[in-house]
N, C-alpha and C positions, 0 to 999 in steps of 0.2 A: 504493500500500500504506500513504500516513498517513506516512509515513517522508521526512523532509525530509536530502535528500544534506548531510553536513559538509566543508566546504572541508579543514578540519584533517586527515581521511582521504584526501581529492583522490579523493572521489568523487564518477562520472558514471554514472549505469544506467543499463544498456540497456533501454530502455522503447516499442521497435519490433519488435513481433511478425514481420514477414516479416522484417526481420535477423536478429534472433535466430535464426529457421526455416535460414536461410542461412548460418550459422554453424557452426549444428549438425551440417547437411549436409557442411559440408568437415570438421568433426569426427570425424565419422562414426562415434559409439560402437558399440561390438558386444556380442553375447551372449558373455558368457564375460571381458570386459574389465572392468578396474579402472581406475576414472576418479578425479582429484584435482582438484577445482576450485579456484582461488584466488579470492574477495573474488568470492564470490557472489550478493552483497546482497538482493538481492529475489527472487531465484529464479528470474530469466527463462529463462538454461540450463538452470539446475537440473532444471526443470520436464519440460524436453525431453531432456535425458541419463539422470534417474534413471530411467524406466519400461527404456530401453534398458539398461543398463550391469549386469552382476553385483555391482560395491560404487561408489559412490560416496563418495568421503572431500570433506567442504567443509571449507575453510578460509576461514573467517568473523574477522575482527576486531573490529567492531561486534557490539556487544551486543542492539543494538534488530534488527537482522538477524539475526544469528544466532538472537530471541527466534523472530520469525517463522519462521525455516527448520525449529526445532526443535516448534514447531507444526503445522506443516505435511507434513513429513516424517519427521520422531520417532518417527510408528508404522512407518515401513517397515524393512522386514529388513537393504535396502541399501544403508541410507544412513547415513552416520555424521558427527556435527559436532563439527568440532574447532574450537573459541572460542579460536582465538588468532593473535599476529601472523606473517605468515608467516616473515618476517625473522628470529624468535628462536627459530624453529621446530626442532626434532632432525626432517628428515622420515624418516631410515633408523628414529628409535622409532617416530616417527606414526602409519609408514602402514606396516602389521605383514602389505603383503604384497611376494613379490617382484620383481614388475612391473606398470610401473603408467604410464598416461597421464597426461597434465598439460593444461591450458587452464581460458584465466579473459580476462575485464576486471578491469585490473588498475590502480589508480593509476601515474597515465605519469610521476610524481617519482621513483618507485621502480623504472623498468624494468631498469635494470642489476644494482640490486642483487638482485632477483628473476631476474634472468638465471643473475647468477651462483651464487646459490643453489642455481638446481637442475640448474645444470653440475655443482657439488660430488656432487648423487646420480646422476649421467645415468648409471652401468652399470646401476642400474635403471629408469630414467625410458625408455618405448619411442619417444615424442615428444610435443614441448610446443606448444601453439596458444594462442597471446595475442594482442589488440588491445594494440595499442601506437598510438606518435601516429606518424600517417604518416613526418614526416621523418626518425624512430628506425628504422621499419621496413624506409626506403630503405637507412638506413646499412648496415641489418644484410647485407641480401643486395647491397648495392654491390660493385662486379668492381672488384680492383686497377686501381690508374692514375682512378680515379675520386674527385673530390676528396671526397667522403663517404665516403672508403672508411677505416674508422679502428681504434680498440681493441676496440667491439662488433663493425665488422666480420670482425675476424680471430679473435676468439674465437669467437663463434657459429659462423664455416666449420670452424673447427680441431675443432669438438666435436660437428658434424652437417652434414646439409644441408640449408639453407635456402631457403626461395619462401615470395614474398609472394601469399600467397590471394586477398585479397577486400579491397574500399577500403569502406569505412562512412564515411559523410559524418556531418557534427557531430549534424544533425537526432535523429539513430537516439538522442541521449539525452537524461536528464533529468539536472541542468542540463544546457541544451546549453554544451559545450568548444567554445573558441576556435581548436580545430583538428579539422582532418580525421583519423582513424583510419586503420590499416589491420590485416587479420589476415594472422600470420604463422607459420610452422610450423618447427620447428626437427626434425629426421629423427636421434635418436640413432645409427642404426644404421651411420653411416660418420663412425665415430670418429678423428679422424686423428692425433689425440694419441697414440697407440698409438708411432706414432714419434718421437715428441721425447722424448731422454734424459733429461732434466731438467727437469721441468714448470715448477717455481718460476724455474728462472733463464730459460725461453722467456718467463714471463708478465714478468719484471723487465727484460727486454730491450725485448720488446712496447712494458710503457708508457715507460718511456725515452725510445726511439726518438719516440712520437708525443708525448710531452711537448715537443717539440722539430720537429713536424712539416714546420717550414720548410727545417729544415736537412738538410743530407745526411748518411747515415749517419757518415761518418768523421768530422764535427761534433759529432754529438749522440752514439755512440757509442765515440770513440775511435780506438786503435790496435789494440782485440780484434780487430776484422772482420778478413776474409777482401777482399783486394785487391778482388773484383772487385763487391762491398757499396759499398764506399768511395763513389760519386757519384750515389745512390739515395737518394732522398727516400723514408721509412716507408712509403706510399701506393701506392707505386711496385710494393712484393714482391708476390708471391701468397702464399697461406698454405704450401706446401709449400717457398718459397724462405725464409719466417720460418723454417717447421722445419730447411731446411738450414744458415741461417745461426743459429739456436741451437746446434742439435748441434754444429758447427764451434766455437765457443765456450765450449763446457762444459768445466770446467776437470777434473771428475772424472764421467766417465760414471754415470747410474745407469740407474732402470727407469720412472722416474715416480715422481711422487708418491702416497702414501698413496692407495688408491680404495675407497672402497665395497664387501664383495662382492655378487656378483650374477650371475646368468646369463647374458650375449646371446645 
């Protein structure tokens, strides 16, 4: 497209027609759905989500891309470009509907912070599809007791459910990345957060705990725990034993934190 990727953005487009095609497929947009793409660049998805999708919202950060997208699909009914960064983005203003899919390639500097982004809106988000860089991927859906298993891991589970799709090798972009890809799917719909009484202080426990990951709970967390926490390495819980061991520690019961509203 004439369009030379900037390092400074950490981007790599998808520039593989049968990946792309196979992306799409586990995407699998539908009639009647509201799609939001992130850091769309050239329009490889684009291309093959908007004919399918009832609205399409891109979020484009790039100017010289988004020039193009707004060229290219500026006359359609269902597509709309929002020209900014995703990170400083309001999405409950943005995207003015009230359910909505998510997926994109996305700069792999920024996976968490785009993670956690649109954990922030997930009572409306139905599920999110990203290429991340393979060994972010693994972490994400790594099973406790597993040494990848860490702060992405247990948030991601606590907030959906996850599987890893589909492996895209370096080849599939322009520049080709120093690393292999993979796609991943995050399933808003089994939300487990529902039970942790105190979101903020499960998330302050969280990274505590693995700031400290060598150590055993009673180490790195004190004399709060629950005896039987005590000689457990962070790595060690399942997400549902985080939730027991926050709730056991909440020093005043609530209901969770602040959410979004929104249907499920």
């Amino acid at each position: 497209m004439g369009i030379k990727a900037k390092k400074s953005l950490g981007q790599h487009f998808l520039a593989d027609a049968a990946t792309a095609s196979r992306i799409v497929q586990f995407i699998s947009p539908g009639a009647g759905e509201r799609m939001v793409e992130i850091g769309p660049g050239t329009g490889v998805l684009t291309r093959l989500v908007q004919p399918q999708a009832e609205r399409l919202f891109a979020v484009e950060i790039d100017s010289r891309c988004a020039g193009l997208l707004r060229r290219e699909f500026g006359p359609c009914d269902n597509f709309t470009l929002i020209e900014a960064d995703i990170l400083a983005l309001d999405l409950d203003k943005a995207i003015p509907v009230a359910r909505y899919r998510v997926f994109g390639n996305i700069p792999y500097s920024i996976t968490s912070p785009i993670l956690f982004k649109v954990f922030e809106s997930r009572d409306r988000v139905i599920d999110l599809t990203l290429m991340v860089q393979k060994e972010v991927g693994e972490r994400i859906v790594a099973s406790p007791g597993n040494r990848t298993f860490g702060i992405t891991s247990v948030f991601s589970q606590l907030y959906a459910d996850v599987k890893l799709l589909l492996r895209i090798p370096f080849s599939a972009f322009r520049p080709r990345p120093e690393v292999d890809s993979v796609l991943v799917r995050w399933d808003f719909a089994s939300d487990r957060s529902q039970r942790v009484l105190d979101e903020a202080h499960f998330r302050r426990l969280v990274r505590r705990a693995f700031g400290q990951r060598r150590k055993m709970l009673r180490n790195s967390l004190g004399n709060e725990i629950p005896v039987e926490y005590e000689t457990q390495r962070p790595e060690q819980l399942s997400v549902s034993q985080w939730i027991e061991l926050a709730n056991a520690t909440t020093a005043k019961p609530q209901h969770g934190s602040p959410r979004p509203p929104g249907n499920r």
